[in-house]
DRENTILO-10882 format. One record per residue (C-alpha): residue in three letters; x, z, y. Coordinates in steps of 0.05 Angstrom, whole numbers, plus 32768, in hexadecimal, padded with zeros to 4 digits. Layout:
BEGIN
+------+------+------+-------+
! rest ! east !   up ! north !
+------+------+------+-------+
!  ala !    X !    Z !     Y !
...
+------+------+------+-------+
//
This chain:
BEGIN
+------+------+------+-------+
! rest ! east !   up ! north !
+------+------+------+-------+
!  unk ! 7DB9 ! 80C9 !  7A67 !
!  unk ! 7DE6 ! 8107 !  7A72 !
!  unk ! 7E21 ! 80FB !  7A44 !
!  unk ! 7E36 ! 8127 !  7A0F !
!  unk ! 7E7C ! 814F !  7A0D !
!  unk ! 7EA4 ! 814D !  79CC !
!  unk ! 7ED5 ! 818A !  79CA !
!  unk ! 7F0E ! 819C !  79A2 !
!  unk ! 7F28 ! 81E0 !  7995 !
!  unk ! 7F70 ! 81E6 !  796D !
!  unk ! 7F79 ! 822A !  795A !
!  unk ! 7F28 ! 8233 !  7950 !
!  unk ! 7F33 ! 8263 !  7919 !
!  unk ! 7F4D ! 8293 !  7951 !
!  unk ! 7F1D ! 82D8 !  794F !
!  unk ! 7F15 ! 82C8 !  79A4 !
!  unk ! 7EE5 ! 827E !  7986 !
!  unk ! 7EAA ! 82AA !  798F !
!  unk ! 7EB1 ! 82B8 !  79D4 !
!  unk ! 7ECD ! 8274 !  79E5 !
!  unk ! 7E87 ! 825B !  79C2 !
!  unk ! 7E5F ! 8289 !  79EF !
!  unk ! 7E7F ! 8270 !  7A2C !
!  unk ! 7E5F ! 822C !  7A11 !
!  unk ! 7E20 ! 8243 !  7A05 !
!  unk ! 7E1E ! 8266 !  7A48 !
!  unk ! 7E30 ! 8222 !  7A69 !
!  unk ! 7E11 ! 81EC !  7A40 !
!  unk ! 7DE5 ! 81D2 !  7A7D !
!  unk ! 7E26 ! 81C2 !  7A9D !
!  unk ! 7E4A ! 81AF !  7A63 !
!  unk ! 7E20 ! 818B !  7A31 !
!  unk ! 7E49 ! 8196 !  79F0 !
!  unk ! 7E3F ! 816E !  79AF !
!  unk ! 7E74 ! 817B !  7987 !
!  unk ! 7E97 ! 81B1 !  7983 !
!  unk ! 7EDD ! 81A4 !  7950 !
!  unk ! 7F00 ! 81E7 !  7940 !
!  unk ! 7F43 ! 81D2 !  7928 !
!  unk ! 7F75 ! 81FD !  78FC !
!  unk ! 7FAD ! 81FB !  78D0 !
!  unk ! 7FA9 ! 8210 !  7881 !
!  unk ! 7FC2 ! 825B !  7887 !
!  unk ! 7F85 ! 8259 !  78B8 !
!  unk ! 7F55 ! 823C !  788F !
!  unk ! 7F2C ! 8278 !  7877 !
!  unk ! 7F2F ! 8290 !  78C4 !
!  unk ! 7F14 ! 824D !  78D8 !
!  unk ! 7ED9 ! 824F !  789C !
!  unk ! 7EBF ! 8289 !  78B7 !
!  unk ! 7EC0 ! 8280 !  7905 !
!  unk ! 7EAD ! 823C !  78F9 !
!  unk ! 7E74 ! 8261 !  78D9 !
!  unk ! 7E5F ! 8297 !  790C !
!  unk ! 7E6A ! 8259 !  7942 !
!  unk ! 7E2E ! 822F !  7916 !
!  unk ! 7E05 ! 826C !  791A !
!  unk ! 7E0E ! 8281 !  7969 !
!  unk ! 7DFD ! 8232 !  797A !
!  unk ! 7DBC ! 8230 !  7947 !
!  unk ! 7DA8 ! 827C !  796C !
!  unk ! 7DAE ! 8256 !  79AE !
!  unk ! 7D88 ! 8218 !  799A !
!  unk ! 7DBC ! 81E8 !  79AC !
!  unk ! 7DCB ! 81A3 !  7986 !
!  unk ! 7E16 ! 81AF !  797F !
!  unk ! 7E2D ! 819B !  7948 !
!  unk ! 7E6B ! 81C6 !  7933 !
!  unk ! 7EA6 ! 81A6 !  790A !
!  unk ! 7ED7 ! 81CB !  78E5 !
!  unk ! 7F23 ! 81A2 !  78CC !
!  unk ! 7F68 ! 81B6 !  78C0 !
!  unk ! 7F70 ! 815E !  78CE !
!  unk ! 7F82 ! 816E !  7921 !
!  unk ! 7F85 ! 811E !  7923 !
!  unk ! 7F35 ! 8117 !  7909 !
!  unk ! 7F28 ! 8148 !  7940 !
!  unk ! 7F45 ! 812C !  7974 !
!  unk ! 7F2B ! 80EC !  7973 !
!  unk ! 7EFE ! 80D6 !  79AB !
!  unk ! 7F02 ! 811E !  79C8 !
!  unk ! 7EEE ! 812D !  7A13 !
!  unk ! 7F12 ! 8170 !  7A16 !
!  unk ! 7F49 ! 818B !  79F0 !
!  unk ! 7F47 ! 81D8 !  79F3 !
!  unk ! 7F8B ! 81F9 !  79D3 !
!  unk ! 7F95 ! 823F !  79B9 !
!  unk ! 7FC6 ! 8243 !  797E !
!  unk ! 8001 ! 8268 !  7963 !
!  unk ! 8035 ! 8259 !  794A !
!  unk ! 804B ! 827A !  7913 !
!  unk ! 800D ! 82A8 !  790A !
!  unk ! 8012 ! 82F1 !  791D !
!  unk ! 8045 ! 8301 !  78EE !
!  unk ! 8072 ! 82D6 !  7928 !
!  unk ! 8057 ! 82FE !  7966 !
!  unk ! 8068 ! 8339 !  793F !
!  unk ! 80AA ! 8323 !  7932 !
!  unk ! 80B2 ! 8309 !  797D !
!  unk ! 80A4 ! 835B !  7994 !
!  unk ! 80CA ! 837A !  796A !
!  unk ! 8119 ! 835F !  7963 !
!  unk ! 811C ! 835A !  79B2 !
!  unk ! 8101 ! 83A8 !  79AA !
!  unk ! 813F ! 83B9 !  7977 !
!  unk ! 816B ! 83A7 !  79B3 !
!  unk ! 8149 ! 83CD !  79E7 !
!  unk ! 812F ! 8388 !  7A05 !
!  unk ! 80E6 ! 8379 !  7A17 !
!  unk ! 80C1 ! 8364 !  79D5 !
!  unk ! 807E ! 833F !  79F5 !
!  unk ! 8058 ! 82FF !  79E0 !
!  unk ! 8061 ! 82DB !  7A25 !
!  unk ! 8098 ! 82FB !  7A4D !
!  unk ! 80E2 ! 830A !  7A3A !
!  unk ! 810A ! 82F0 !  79F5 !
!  unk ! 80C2 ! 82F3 !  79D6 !
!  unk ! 809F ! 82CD !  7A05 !
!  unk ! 80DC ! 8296 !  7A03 !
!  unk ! 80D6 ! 829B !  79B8 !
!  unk ! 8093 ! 8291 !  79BB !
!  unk ! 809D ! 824E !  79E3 !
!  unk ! 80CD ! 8231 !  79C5 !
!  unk ! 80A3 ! 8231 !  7982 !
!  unk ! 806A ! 8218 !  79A6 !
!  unk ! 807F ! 81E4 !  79D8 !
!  unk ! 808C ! 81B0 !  79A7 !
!  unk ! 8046 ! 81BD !  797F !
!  unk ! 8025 ! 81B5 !  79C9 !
!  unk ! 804A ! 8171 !  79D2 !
!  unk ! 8038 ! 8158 !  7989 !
!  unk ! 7FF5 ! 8165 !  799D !
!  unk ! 7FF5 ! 8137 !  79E2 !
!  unk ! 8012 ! 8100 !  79BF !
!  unk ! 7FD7 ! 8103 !  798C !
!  unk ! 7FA9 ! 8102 !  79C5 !
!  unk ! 7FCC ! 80CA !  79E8 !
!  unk ! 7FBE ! 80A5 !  79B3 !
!  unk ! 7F73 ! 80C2 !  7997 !
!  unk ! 7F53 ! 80D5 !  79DD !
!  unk ! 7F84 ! 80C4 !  7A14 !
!  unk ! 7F50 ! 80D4 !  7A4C !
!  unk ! 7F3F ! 811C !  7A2E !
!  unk ! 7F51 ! 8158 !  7A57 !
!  unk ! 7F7F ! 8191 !  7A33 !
!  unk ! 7F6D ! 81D3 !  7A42 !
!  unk ! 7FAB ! 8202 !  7A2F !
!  unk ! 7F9D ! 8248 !  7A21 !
!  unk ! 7FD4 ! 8255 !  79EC !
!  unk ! 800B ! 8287 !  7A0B !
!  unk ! 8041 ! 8284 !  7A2B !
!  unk ! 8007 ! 8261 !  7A51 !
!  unk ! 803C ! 8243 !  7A8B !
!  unk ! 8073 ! 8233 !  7A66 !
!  unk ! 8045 ! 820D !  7A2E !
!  unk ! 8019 ! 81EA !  7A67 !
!  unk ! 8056 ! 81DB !  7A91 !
!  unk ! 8072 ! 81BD !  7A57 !
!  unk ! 8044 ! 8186 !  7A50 !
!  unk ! 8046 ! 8178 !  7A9B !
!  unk ! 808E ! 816F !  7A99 !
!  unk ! 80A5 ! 814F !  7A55 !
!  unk ! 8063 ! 811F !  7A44 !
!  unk ! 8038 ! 80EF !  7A73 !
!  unk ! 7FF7 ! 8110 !  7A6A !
!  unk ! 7FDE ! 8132 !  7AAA !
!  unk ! 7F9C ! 8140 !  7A93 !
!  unk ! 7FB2 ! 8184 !  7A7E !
!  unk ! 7F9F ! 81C8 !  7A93 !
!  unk ! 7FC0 ! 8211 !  7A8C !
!  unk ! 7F89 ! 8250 !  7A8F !
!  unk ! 7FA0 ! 8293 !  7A82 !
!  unk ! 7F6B ! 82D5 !  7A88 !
!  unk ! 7F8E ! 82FC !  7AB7 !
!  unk ! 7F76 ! 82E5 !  7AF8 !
!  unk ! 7F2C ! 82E1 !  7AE1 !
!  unk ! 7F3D ! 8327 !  7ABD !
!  unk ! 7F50 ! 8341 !  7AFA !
!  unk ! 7F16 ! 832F !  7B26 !
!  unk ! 7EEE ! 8341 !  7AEE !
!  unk ! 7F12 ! 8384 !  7AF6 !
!  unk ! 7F09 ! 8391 !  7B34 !
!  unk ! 7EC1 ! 837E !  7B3E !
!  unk ! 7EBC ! 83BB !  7B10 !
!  unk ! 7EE9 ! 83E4 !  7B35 !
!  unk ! 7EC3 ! 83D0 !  7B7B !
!  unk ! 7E7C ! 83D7 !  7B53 !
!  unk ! 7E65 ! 8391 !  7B63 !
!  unk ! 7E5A ! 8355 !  7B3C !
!  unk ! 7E8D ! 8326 !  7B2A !
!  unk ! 7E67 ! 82EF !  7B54 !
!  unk ! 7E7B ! 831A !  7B8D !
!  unk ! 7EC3 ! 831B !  7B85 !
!  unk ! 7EF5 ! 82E5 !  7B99 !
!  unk ! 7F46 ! 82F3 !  7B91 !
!  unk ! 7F78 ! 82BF !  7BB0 !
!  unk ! 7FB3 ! 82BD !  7B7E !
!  unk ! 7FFB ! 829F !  7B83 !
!  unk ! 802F ! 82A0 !  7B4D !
!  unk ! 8042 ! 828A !  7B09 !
!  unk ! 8023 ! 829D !  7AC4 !
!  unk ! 802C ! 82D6 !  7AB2 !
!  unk ! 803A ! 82ED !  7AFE !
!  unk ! 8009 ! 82E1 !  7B26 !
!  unk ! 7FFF ! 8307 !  7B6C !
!  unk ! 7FB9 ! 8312 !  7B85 !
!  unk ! 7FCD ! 82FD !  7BCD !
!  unk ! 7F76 ! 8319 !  7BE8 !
!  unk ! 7F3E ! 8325 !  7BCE !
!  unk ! 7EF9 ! 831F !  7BEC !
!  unk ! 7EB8 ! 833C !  7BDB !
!  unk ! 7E83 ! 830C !  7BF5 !
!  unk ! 7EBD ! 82E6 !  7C1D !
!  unk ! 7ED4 ! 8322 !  7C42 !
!  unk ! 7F1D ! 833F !  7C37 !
!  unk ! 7F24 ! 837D !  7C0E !
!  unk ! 7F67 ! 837B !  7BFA !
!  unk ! 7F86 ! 83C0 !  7C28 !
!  unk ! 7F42 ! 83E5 !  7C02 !
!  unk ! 7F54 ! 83D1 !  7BBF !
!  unk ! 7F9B ! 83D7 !  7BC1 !
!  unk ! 7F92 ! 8422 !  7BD8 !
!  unk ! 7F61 ! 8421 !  7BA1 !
!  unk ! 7F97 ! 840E !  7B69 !
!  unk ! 7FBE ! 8445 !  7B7D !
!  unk ! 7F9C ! 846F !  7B4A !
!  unk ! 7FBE ! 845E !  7B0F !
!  unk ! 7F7E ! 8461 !  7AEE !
!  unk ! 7F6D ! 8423 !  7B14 !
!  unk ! 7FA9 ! 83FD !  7B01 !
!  unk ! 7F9C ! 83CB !  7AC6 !
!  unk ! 7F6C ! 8398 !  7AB9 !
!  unk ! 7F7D ! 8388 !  7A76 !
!  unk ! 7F7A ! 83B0 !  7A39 !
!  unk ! 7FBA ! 83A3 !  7A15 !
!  unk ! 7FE3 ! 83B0 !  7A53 !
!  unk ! 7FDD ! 8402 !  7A63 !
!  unk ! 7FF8 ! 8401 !  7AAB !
!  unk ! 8026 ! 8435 !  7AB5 !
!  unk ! 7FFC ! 8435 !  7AFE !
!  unk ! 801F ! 8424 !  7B41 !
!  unk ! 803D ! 8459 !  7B6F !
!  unk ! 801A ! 8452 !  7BAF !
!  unk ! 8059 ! 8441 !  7BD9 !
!  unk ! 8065 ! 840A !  7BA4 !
!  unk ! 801F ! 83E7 !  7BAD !
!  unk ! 801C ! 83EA !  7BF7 !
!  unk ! 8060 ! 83D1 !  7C00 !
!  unk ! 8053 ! 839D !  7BD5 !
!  unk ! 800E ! 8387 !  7BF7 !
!  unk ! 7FEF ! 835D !  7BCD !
!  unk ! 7FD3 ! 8367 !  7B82 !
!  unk ! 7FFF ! 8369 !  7B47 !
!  unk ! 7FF3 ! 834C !  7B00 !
!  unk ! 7FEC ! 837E !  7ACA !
!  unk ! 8029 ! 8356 !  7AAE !
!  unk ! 8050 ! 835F !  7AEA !
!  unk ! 805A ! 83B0 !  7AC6 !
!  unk ! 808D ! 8390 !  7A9F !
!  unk ! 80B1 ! 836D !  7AD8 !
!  unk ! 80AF ! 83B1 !  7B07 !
!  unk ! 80A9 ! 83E6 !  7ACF !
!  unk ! 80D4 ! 83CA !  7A9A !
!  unk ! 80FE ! 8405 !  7A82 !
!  unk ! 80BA ! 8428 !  7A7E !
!  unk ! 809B ! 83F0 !  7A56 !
!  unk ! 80CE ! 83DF !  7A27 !
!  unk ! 80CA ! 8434 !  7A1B !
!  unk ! 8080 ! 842C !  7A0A !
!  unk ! 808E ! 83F3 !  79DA !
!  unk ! 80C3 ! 8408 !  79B4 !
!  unk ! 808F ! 844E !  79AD !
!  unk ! 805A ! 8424 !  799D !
!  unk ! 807A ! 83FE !  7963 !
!  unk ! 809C ! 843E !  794B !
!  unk ! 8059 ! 8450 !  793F !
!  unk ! 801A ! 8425 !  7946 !
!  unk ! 803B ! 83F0 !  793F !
!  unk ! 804D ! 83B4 !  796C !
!  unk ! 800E ! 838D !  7990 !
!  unk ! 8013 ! 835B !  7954 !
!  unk ! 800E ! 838C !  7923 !
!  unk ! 7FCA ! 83AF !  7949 !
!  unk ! 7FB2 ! 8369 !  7953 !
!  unk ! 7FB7 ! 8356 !  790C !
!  unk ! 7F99 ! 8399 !  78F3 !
!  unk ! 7F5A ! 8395 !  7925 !
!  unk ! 7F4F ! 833D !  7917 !
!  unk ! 7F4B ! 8356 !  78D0 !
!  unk ! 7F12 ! 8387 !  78E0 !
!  unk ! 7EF1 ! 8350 !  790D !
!  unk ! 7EF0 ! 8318 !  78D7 !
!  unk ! 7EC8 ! 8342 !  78AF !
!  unk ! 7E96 ! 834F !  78E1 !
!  unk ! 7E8F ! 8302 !  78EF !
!  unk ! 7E85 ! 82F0 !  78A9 !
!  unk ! 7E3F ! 8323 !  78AC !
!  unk ! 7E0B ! 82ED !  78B7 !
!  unk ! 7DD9 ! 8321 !  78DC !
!  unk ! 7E0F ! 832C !  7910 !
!  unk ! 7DF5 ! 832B !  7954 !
!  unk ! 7E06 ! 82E6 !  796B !
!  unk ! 7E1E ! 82EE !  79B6 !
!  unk ! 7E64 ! 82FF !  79C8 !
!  unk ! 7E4E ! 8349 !  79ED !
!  unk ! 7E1F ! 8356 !  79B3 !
!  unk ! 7E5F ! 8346 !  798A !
!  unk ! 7E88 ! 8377 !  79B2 !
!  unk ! 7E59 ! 83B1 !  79B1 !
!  unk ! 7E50 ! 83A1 !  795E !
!  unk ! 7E9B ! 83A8 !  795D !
!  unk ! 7EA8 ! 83E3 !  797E !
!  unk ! 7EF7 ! 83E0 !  799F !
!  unk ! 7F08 ! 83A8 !  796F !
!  unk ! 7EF7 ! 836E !  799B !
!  unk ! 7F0F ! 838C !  79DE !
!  unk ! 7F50 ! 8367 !  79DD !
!  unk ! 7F5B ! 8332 !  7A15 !
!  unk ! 7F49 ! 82F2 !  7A07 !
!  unk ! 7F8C ! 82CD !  79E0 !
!  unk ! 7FB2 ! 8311 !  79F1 !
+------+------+------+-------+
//
């Protein structure tokens, strides 16, 4: 008998649970789920009700016995758990915001993950992260934890270095958002694409890529010299790479890696962009407000594209950006 996978999500009240739930449903022949625990805190309870809700409905659409648990009790969940998936924040947006703008006042990088943000960021979380392990020491020692919640190295590398549990794992989007990117760029499917990448999160360097194990990499870098090329994800607008930049370089850069070589730039944008739209916090929190109400409509389409295209611009935000 093929066993069955118990999973735990903390942070499922995040507005990024629906895709996350797709990716199940997409894979449930390779990962036979049967529970699915989405895990929150009591300013995220209403959050949690209603993806919790939309999550029921996707699973019933797909005919799949999961059963889907909702608890703000992260100890119930854990216990017995296979995997451990992790996407909180500490603090709530309100935090983030707060993390963009006071570096900003001081003409310093405000950004969720890099700079006196990023470090703010992590020091808030880290300790959450390693309150968590010890709970799963104790509830599901052999359970994997999958860390998605940003600053994705600095939280996973925590773990690694100040507890014993080694069953941990760090994913970020970028790589994957950057084949993903590509493929589109190079008009071939993703299946197609293969990027070798080096580096630390969030500055990773596509060393090659390959298109059905062939190397592309002098094409597409003379391809990214249009700056209309130059980003692969949507809430970093690449300033685009001057051509002698790129090719001197030789290899791909990170759409993060604008604030590491285009920093006065950057930090210009920002400081625009909360003078006026607001800081990405503040755009965030506007747009999850919009989404929530779309995924309390029970005759939403239940797939995460059909959920996109329902939604117009409000779900294209990275996933956890």
């Amino acid at each position: 008998m093929t066993k069955t996978i118990k999973i735990v999500t903390i942070g499922g009240g995040s507005s990024y649970t629906p895709e996350l739930v797709e990716g199940f449903i997409k894979r449930y022949h390779e990962l036979p789920l049967r529970e699915l625990w989405l895990v929150d805190i009591e300013e995220g309870k209403e959050k949690l009700e209603i993806v919790g809700n939309l999550a029921r409905r996707m699973f019933q659409k797909a005919r799949l016995p999961v059963k889907v648990h909702l608890t703000l009790d992260r100890r119930q969940a854990l216990q017995g758990a296979d995997f451990v998936t992790t996407q909180f924040r500490v603090g709530l947006l309100d935090a983030r915001a707060k993390d963009e703008r006071i570096p900003l006042k001081y003409g310093v990088l405000g950004q969720e993950t890099n700079g006196p943000g990023g470090l703010f960021k992590g020091l808030r979380t880290i300790p959450v992260i390693l309150e968590i392990v010890e709970d799963m020491k104790e509830l599901c020692p052999e359970a994997w934890l999958v860390n998605f919640t940003n600053p994705a190295g600095m939280v996973t590398e925590a773990v690694l270095r100040y507890s014993d549990h080694r069953r941990v794992v760090g994913l970020c989007n970028v790589p994957i958002g950057m084949e993903m990117g590509i493929a589109k760029l190079l008009k071939v499917e993703h299946s197609r694409v293969r990027i070798d990448f080096a580096g630390l999160n969030h500055m990773v360097y596509g060393l090659d890529v390959y298109v059905d194990g062939v190397s592309v990499k002098d094409y597409v870098i003379e391809f990214l010299t249009n700056p209309e090329n130059a980003s692969f994800v949507k809430n970093i607008q690449g300033q685009g790479w001057e051509p002698e930049f790129i090719r001197a370089l030789g290899v791909l850069p990170c759409p993060y890696h604008n604030y590491y070589y285009k920093t006065r730039e950057m930090i210009e944008k920002e400081i625009k962009n909360a003078a006026t739209l607001g800081t990405r916090a503040e755009v965030v929190k506007k747009l999850e407000d919009e989404l929530f109400e779309l995924y309390k409509d029970p005759e939403l389409p239940l797939n995460h594209h059909s959920l996109r295209k329902e939604a117009g611009h409000i779900t294209v935000m990275p996933l956890f950006g």
